[in-house]
C-alpha positions as CSV (number, residue, x, y, z in Angstrom):
1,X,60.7,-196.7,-108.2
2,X,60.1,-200.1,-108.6
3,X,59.5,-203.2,-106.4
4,X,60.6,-206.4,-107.2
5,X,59.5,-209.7,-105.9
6,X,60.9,-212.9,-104.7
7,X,59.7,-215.9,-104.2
8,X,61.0,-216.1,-101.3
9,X,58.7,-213.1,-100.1
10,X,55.5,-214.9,-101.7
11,X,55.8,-217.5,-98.8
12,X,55.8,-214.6,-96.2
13,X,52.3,-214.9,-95.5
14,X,51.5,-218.6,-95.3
15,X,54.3,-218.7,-93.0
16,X,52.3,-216.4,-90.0
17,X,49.0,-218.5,-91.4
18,X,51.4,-221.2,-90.6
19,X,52.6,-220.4,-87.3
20,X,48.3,-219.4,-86.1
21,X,47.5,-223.0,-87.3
22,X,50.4,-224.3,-85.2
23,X,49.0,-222.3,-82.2
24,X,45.8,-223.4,-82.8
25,X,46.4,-226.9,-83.3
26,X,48.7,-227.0,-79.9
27,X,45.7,-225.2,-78.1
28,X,43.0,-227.9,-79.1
29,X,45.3,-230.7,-78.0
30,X,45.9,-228.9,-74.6
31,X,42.3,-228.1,-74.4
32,X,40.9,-232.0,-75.1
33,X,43.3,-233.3,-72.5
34,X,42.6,-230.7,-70.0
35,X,38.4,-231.6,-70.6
36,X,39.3,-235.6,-70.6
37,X,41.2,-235.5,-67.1
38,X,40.5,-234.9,-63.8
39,X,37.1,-233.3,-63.5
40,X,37.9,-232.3,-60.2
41,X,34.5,-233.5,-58.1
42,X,35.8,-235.7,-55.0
43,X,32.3,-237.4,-53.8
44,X,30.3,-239.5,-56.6
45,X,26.8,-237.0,-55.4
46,X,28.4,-233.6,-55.0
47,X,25.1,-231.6,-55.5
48,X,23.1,-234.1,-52.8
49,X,26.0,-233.7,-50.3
50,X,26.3,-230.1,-50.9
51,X,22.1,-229.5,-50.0
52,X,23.0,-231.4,-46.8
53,X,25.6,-229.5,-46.5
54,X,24.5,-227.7,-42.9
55,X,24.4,-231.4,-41.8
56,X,28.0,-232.5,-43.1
57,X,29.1,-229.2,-40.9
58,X,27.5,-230.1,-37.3
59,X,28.6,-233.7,-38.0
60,X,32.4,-232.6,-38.4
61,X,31.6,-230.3,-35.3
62,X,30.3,-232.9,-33.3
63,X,33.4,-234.8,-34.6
64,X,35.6,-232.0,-33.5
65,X,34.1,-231.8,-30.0
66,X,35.4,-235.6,-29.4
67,X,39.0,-234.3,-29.7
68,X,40.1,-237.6,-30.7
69,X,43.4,-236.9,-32.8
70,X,45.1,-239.8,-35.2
71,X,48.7,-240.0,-36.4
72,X,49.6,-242.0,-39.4
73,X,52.8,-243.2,-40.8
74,X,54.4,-245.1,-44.0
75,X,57.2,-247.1,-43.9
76,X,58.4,-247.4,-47.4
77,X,60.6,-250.4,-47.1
78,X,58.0,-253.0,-46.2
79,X,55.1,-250.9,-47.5
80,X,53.6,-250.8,-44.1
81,X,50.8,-248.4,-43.2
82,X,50.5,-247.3,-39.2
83,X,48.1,-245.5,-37.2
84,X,47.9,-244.2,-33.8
85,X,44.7,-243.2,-32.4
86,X,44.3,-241.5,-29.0
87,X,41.6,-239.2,-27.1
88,X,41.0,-236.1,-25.6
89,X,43.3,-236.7,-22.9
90,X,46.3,-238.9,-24.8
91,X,45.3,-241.9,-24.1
92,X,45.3,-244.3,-26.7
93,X,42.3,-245.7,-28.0
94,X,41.8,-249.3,-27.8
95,X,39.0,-251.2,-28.9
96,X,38.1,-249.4,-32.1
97,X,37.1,-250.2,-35.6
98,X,39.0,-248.6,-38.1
99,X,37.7,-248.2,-41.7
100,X,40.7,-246.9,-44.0
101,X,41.0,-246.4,-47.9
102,X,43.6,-244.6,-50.1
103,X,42.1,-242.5,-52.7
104,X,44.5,-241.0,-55.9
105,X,43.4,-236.8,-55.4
106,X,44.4,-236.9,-59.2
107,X,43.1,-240.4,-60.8
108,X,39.7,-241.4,-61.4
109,X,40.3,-245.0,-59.6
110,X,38.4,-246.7,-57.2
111,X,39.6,-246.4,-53.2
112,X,42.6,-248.8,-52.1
113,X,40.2,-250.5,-48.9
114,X,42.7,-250.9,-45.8
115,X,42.3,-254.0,-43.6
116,X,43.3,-252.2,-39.9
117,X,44.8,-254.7,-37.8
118,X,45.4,-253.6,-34.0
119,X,48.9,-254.4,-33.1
120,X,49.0,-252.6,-29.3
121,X,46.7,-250.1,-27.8
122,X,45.2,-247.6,-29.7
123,X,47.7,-248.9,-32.1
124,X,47.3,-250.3,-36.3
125,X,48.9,-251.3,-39.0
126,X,48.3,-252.7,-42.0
127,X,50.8,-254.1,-45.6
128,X,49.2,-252.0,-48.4
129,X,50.4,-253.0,-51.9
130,X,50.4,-249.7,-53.6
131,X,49.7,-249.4,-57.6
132,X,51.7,-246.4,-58.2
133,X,53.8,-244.5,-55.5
134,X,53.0,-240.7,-55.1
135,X,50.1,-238.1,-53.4
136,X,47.4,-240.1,-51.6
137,X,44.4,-239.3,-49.4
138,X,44.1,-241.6,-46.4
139,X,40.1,-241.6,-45.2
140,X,39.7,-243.1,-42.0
141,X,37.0,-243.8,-40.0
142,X,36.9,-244.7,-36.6
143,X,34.0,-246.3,-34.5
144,X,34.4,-246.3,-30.9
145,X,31.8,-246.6,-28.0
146,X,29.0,-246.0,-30.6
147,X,30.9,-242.5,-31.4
148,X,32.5,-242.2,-34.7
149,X,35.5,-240.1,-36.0
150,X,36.3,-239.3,-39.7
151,X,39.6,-238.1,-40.7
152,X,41.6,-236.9,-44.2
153,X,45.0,-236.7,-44.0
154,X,46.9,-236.2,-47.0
155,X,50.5,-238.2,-47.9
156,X,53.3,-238.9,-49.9
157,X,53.5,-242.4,-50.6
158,X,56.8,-244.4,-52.1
């Protein structure tokens, strides 16, 4: 018996080399842009905060212990960003400096610094101009009475 051979079953096996070098080429993109993004590390020094990191832990304990609590808010239509801050008890918390910034969780971009303006009692707000709507980390920072309160709070931003 005898076989007899196309062409069409010469090209047979350069299509599977074909379809590997597809593969492989579709891997390598994937792979450069997974290396070329996000990396990941939130702090510029990871390895120095992380061999204080028995000091980071009694600071946010010590930071626990004041109970303050802090509620924030967006309101889209006048891109207007409001926090409440009160105490242990409820009572709001007047009198304090608030540091804010917005940080992208996903970007490599500098923090959006928040100008805190007290509009009532334990009570601010400020007009943040956002470059791109979407997840945000709000980092805020409250000195009160020589005591000071650090906070993340994750949020959707329009």
């Amino acid at each position: 018996m005898t076989t007899v051979s196309t062409a069409r079953d010469r090209h047979v096996p350069w299509l599977f080399v074909g379809g590997f070098a597809v593969v492989i080429a579709v891997n390598a993109i994937m792979v450069c842009l997974a290396v070329g993004s996000f990396s990941g590390l939130y702090t510029p020094q990871p390895r120095q905060r992380s061999l204080h990191y028995n000091e980071v832990i009694a600071r946010q304990g010590d930071r626990d212990a004041l109970g303050w609590q802090l509620a924030a808010s967006w309101r889209p239509q006048d891109s207007r960003l409001e926090i409440a801050v009160v105490d242990a008890h409820g009572r709001p918390l007047g009198n304090a400096r608030l540091h804010a910034e917005l940080v992208r969780p996903v970007e490599k971009r500098p923090p959006l610094v928040i100008d805190m303006i007290a509009v009532e009692n334990g009570r601010y707000a400020a007009t943040v101009d956002l470059p791109v709507r979407g997840n945000w980390d709000l980092d805020v920072v409250i000195d009160h009475d020589g005591q000071r309160f650090a906070q993340t709070r994750r949020m959707f931003l329009q």
